[in-house]
C-alpha positions in Angstrom: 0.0 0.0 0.0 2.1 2.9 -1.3 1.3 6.0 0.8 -0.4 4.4 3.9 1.3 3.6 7.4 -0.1 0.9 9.2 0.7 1.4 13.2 1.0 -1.4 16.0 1.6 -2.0 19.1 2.0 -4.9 21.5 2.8 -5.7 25.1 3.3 -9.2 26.0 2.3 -8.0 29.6 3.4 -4.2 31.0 6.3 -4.3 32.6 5.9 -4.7 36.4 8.0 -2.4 38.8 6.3 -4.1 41.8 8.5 -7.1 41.1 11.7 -5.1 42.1 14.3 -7.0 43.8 17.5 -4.7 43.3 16.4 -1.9 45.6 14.6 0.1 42.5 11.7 2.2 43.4 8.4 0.4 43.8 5.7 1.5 41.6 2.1 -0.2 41.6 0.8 1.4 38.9 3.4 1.2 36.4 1.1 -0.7 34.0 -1.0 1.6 33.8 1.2 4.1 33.1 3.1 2.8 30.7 -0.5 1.9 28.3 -1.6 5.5 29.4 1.7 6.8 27.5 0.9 4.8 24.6 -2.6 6.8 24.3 -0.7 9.7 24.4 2.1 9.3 21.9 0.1 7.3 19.5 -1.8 8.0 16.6 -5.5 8.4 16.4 -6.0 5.2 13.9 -3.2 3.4 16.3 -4.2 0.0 17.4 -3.1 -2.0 20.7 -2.7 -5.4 21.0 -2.6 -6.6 24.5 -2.3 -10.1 26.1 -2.8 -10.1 30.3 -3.8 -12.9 32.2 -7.6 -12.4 33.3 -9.3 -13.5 36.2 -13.0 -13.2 37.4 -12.0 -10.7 39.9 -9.0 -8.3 40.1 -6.1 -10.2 42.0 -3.2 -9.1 43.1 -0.2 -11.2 44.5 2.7 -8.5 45.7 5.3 -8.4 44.2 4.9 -11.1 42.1 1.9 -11.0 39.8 -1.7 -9.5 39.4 -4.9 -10.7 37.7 -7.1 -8.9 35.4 -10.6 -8.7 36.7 -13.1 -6.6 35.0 -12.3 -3.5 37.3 -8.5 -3.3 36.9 -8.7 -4.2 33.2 -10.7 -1.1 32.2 -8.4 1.2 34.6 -5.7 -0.3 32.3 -7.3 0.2 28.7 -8.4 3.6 30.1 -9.6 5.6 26.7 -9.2 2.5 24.8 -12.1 0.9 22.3 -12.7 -2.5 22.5 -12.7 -4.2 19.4 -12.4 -7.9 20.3 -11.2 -10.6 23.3 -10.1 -13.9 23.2 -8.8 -16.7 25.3 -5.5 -18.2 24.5 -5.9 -21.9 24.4 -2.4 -22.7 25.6 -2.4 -20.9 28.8 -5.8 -21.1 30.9 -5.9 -17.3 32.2 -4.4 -15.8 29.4 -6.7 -13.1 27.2 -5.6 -11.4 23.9 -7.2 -8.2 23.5 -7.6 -5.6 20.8 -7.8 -2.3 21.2 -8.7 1.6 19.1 -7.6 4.8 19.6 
């Protein structure tokens, strides 16, 4: 397509600061930080491809892991459009989802 730019972006799973074991600064929130800032600096046709693991209810282990629940997942995808979900079907709580600006 001569002309046209096609963007993407993808996060296997946003990087964690809670998970700091070299004295770093602890940051809970980092997550949602870091797909807030690709709101910002993206385009208005951009596209986000994001794959979290998803629970029924919003779980979070300390420093270790969280889970998806229906509340944290929209305070991640923030201004985000849905455009579709699915489950992986090699890991059991995995979800791919894709977003629009």
């Amino acid at each position: 397509m001569k002309g046209s730019e096609s963007e993407f972006s993808f996060s296997s799973q946003p990087p964690l600061k809670a998970a700091s074991s070299y004295g770093e600064v602890i940051n809970p929130i980092a997550d949602v930080l870091i797909i807030g800032r690709s709101w910002c600096v993206s385009r208005p046709s951009a596209e986000l491809l994001l794959s979290v693991p998803t629970c029924a209810m919003d779980y979070i282990h300390w420093r270790d892991h969280r889970c998806y629940g229906k509340r944290m997942l929209q305070r991640l995808t923030g201004y985000w459009k849905s455009l579709s979900t699915s489950r992986s079907t090699m890991f059991e709580r995995l979800s791919v989802h894709v977003f629009r600006k």
